[in-house]
MIMI-187991 format. One line per 10 residues: their letters; for each residue z, y, x of N, C-alpha, C. Coordinates in steps of 0.05 Angstrom, whole numbers, plus 32768, in hexadecimal, padded with zeros to 4 digits. Layout:
residues N
A = Z Y X Z Y X Z Y X  ... .
***
This chain:
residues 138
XXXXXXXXXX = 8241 7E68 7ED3 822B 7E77 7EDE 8230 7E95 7EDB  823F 7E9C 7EE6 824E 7EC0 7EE0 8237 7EC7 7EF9  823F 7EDE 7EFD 822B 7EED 7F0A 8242 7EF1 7F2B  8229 7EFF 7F3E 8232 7F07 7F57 8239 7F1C 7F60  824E 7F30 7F5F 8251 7F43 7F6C 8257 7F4C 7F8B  824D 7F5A 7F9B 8256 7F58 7FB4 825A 7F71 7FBE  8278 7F6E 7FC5 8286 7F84 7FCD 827C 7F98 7FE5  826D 7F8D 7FF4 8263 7F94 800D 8250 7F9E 8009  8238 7FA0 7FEF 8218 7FAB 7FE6 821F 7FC6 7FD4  820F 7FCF 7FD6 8215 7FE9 7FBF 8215 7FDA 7FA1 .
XXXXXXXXXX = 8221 7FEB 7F99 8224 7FE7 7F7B 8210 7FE8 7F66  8209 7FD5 7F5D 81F2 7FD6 7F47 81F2 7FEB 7F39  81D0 7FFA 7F36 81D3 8010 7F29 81D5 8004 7F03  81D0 7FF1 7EFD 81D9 7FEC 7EE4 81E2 7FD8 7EE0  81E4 7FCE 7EC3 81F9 7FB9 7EBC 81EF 7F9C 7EBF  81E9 7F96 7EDF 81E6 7F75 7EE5 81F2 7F70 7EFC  81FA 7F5A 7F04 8208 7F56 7F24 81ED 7F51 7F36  81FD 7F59 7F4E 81EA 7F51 7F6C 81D9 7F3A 7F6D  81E5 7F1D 7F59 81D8 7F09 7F5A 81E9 7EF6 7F47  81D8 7EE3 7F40 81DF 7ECA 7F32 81CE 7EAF 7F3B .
XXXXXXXXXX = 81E5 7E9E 7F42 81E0 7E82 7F45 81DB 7E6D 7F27  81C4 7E62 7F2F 81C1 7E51 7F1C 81B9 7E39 7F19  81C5 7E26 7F23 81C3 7E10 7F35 81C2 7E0E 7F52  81B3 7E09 7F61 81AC 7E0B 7F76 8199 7E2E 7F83  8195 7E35 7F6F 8183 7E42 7F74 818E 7E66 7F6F  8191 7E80 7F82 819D 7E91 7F81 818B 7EAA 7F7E  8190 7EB9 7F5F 817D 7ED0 7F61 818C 7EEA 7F66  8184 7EFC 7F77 8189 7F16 7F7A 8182 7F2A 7F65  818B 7F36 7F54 8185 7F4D 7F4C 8173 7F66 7F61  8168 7F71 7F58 8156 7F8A 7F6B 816B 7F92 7F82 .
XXXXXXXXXX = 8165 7F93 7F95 8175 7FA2 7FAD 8167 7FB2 7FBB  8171 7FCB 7FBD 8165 7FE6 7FC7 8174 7FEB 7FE3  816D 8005 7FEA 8179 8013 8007 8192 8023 8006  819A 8021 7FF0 81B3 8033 7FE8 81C9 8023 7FF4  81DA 8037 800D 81ED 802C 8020 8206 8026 8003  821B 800E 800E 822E 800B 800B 8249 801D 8003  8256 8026 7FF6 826C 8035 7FF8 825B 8055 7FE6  8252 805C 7FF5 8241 8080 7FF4 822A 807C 7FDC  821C 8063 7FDD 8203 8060 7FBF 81EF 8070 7FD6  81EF 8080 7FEA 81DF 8089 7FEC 81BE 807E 8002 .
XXXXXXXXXX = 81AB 808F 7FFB 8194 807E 8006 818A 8090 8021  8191 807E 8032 818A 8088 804E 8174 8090 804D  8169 80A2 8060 8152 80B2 806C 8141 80C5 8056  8154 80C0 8041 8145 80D4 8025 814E 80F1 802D  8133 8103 802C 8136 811B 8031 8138 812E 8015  8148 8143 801A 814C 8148 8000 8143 8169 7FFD  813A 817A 7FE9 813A 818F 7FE9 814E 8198 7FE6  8143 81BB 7FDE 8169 81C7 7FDE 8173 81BC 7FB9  8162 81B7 7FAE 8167 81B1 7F93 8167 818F 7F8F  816F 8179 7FA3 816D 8162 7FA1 8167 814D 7FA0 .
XXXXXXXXXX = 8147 8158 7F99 812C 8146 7F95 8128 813C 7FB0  811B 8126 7FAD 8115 811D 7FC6 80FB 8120 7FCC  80F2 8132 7FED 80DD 813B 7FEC 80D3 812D 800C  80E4 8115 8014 80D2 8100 802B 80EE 80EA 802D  80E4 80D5 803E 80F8 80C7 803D 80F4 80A8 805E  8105 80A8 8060 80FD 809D 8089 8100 807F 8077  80E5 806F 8073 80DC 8055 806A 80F7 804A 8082  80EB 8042 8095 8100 802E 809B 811F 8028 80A7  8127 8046 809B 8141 8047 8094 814D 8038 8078  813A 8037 806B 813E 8033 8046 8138 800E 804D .
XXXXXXXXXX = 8122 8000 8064 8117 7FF2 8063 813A 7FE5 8076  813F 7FE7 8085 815A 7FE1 8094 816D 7FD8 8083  8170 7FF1 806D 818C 7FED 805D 8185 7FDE 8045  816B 7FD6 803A 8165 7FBD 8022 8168 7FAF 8035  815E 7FA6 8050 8166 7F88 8061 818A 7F89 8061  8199 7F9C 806B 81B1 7F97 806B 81BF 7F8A 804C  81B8 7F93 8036 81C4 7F96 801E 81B6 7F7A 8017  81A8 7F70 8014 819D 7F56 8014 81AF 7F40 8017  81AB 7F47 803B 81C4 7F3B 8045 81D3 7F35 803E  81E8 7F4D 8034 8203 7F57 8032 8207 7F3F 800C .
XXXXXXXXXX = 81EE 7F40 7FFB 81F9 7F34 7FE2 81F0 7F17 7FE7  81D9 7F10 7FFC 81DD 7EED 8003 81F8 7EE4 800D  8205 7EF2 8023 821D 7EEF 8026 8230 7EEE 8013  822E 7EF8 8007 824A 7EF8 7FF3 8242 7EE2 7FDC  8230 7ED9 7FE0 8227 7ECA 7FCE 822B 7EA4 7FDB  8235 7EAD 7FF3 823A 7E8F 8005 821E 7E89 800D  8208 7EA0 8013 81EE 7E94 8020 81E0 7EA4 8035  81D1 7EA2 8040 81C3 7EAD 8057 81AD 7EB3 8054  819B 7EC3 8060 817A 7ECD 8066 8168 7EB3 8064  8178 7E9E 8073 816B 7E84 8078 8162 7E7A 805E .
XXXXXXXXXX = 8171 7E78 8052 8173 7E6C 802D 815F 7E7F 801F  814E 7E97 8020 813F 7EA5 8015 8128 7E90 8013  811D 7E89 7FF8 8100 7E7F 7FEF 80F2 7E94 7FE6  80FF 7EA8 7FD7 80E0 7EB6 7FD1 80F1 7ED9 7FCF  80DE 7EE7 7FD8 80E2 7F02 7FDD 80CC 7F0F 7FCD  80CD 7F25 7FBD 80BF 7F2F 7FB7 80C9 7F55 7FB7  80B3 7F5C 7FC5 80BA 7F77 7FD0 80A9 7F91 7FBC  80B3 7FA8 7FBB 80AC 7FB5 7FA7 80A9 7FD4 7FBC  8090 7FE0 7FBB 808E 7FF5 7FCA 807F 8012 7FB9  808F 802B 7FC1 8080 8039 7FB2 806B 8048 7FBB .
XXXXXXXXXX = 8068 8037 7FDF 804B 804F 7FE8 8040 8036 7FF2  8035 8021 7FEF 8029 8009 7FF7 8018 800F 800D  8006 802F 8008 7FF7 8032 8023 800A 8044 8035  8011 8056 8035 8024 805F 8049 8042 804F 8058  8047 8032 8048 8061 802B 8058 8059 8009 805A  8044 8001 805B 8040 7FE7 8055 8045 7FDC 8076  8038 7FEF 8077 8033 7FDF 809C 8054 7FDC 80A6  805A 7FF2 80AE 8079 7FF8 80AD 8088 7FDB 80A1  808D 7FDC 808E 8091 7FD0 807E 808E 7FB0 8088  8073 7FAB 8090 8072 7F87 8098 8073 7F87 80B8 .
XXXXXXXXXX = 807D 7F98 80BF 8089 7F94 80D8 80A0 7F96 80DF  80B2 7FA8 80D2 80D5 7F9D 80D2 80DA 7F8C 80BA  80C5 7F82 80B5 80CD 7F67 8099 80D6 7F4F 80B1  80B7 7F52 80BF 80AD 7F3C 80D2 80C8 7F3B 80EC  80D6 7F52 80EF 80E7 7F4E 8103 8102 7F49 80F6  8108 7F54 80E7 8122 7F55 80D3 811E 7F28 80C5  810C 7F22 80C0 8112 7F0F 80B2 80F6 7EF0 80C3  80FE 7EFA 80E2 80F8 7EEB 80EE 8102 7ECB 80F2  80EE 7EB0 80E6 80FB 7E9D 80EC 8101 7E97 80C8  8102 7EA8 80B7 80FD 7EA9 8099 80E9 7E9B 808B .
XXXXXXXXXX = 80E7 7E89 8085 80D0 7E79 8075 80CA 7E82 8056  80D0 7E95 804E 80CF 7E9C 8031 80B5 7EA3 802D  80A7 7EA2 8010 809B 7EAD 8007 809A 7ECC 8004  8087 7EDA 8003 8089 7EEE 7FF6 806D 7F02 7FF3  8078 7F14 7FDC 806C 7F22 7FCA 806A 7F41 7FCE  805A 7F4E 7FD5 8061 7F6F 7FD6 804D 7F83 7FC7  805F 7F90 7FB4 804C 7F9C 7F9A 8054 7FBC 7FA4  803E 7FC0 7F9A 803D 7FDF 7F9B 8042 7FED 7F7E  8059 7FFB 7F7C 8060 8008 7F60 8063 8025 7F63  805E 8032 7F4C 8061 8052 7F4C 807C 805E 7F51 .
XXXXXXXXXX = 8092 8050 7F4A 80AB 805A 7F54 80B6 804A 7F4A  80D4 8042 7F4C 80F7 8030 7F4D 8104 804B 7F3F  8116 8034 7F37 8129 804D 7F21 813F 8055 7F30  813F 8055 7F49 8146 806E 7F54 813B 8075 7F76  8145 808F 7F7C 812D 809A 7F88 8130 8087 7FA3  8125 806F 7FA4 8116 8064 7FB9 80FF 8051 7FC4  80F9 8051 7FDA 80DE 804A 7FE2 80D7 8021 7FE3  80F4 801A 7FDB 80F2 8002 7FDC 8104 7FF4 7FD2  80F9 7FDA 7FCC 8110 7FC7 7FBB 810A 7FAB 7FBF  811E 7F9A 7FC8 8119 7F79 7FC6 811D 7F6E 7FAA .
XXXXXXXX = 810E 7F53 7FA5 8118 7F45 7F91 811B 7F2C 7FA3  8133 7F1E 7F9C 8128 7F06 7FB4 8131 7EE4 7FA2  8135 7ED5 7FA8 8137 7EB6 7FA1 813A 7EAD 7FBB  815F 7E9C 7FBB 8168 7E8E 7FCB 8171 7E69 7FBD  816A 7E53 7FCB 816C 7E3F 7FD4 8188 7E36 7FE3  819F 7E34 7FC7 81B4 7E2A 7FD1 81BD 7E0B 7FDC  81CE 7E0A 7FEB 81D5 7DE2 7FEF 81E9 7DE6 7FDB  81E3 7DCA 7FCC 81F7 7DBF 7FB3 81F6 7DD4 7F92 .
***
């Protein structure tokens, strides 16, 4: 039961893999919007001093669906195999709507559960994060 790394997802910001199988059953570590290769998080606007002072939701909301993706795949599984999602937002009233409408198009045909919490911020600067639980064969 070693853990999942996937070459194709950004790199965990700390010391756990993308995912671990444990029987049948496949958990994701947190997956954010931070592209592949760069770490960096699309549509984050930056001042001249770095802070981030706006950020284009469903740019960030695109690249957690890609990166998702990208560690079910490498993990030998699909979108289809998702049972439970649980979504983590840091403006629940400003990106919700947003939010369950490229859920609803992005993970159309998806039978999963899910969960969407509103939190004061993610340990690092972005607007969103999956937790998910996949349903492997064998």
């Amino acid at each position: 039961m070693s853990g999942i790394r996937a070459s194709s997802a950004p790199a965990p910001v700390g010391a756990y893999p993308h995912a671990r199988r444990v029987g049948s059953l496949l958990f994701l570590s947190g997956v954010g919007p931070r592209r592949p290769g760069d770490g960096q998080v699309p549509g984050n606007i930056l001042d001249d001093h770095g802070a981030v002072v706006g950020y284009d939701f469903e740019a960030q909301c695109q690249q957690v669906f890609a990166n998702v993706r990208a560690v079910l795949e490498a993990s030998g599984a699909s979108l289809k195999q998702l049972v439970d999602v649980t979504v983590f937002l840091t403006d629940m009233a400003g990106d919700f709507a947003t939010f369950n409408r490229l859920y609803a198009e992005a993970f159309a045909g998806i039978d999963a559960c899910r969960t969407t919490v509103g939190v004061s911020a993610l340990p690092t600067p972005i607007a969103i994060e999956f937790k998910c639980i996949a349903a492997l064969k064998g």
